[in-house]
N, C-alpha and C positions, 0 to 999 in steps of 0.2 A: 428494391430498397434494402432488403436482407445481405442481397449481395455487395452492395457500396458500405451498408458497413463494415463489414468483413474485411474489404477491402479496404478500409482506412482504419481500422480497428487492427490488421495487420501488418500495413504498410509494405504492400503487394502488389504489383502487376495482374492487369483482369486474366492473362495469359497463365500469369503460375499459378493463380487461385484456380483455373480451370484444369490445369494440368493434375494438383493436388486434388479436386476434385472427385475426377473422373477415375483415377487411381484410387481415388476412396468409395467413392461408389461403385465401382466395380463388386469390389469384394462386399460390400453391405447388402446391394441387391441381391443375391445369392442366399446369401443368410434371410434377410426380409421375407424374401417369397416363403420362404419355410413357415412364417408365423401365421402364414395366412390359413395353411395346414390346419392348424387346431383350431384357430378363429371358426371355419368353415363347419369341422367337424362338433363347435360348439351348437351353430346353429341349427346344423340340421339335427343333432341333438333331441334341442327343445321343438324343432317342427314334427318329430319322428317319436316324443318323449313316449307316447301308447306301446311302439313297438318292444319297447324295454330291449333295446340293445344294448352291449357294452360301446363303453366310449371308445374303445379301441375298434371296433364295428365305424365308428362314425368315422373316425382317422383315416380308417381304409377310403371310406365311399369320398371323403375333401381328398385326399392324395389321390386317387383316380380322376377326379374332377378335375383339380389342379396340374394334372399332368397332361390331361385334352385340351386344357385349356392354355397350357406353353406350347402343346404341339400345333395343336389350330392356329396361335400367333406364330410362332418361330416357323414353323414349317410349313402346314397347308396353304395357308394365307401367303410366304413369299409367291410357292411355287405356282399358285393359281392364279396371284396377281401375273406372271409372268407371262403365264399360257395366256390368259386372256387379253394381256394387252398387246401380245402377238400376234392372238386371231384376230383382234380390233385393225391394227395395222395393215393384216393380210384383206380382210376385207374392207377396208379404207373408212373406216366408223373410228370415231373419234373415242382414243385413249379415257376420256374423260367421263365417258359411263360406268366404265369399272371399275374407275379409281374414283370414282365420288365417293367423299367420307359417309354421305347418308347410307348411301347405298351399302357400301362395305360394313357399317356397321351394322346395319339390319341383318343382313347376311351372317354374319358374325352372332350374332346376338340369337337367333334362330335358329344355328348350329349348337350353341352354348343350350338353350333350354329343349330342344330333342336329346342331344346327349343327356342330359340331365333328366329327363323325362323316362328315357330307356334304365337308366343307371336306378334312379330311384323306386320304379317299378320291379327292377330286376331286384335288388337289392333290401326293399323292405314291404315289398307284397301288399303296397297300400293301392289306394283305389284308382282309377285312372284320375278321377278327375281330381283329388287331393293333389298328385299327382303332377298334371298338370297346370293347375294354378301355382304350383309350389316352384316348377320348371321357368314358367313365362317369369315370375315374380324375379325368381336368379336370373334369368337370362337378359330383363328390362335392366336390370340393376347392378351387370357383370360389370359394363364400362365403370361405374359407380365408383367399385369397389378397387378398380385397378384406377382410377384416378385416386382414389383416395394412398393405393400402396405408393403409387409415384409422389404425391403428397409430403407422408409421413419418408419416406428415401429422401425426399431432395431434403425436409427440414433435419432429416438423424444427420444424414453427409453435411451439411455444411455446418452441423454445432460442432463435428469430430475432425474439422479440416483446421 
């Protein structure tokens, strides 16, 4: 609906509004991920508030997080969907158990709150199981939060297009 108006609000091709798009999102996504940065180091902030960190302390432990959390998408995740849907092939088992989205995102989701679990443990000496509930809680709610940044991208890109 956003986009038909735009589109005649315009008086543009669905092709150039995609082209202008994607060029404008490119570079906004970039910048966006960045915000998420401090958001992050906001909260664990207030979950961590006892430990009396500096907030520059919280910034580190979100930019660390954030950055397992591009390499886990960008990187682990291609390379393992690859191998595994290799070995699926190799042994004649159907592509389709690796590549289920349930599945992957469990997987995903799982990795997100161990790393997080290790990090916060390492990082502010709290109790395991604070700890843990604290891990599961970001790790249920990672997808959340990365639909919500795809959200706010797609509505900033197309009020700037």
């Amino acid at each position: 609906m956003r986009v038909n108006q735009k589109l005649q609000k315009q008086k543009i091709s669905y092709q150039a509004l995609e082209t202008k798009y994607n060029q404008k999102t490119n570079v906004l996504s970039k910048t966006l991920i960045f915000l998420l940065i401090p958001i992050f180091a906001l909260l664990v902030n207030v979950l961590f508030f006892k430990k009396r960190k500096y907030l520059v302390q919280h910034a580190v432990v979100a930019t660390h997080f954030w950055a397992f959390g591009l390499i886990l998408l960008g990187v682990i995740l291609p390379l393992a969907s690859v191998l595994l849907i290799r070995l699926c092939k190799g042994l004649n088992v159907s592509a389709a158990l690796v590549t289920n989205d349930s599945v992957v995102s469990t997987v995903l989701q799982v990795c997100v709150a161990a790393y997080l679990f290790l990090m916060l443990r390492r990082a502010y000496a709290a109790s395991g199981w604070y700890c843990a509930v604290t891990a599961l809680v970001v790790g249920w709610s990672f997808f959340h939060i990365v639909w919500l940044y795809c959200f706010f991208l797609f509505n900033l890109t197309l009020s700037v297009v």
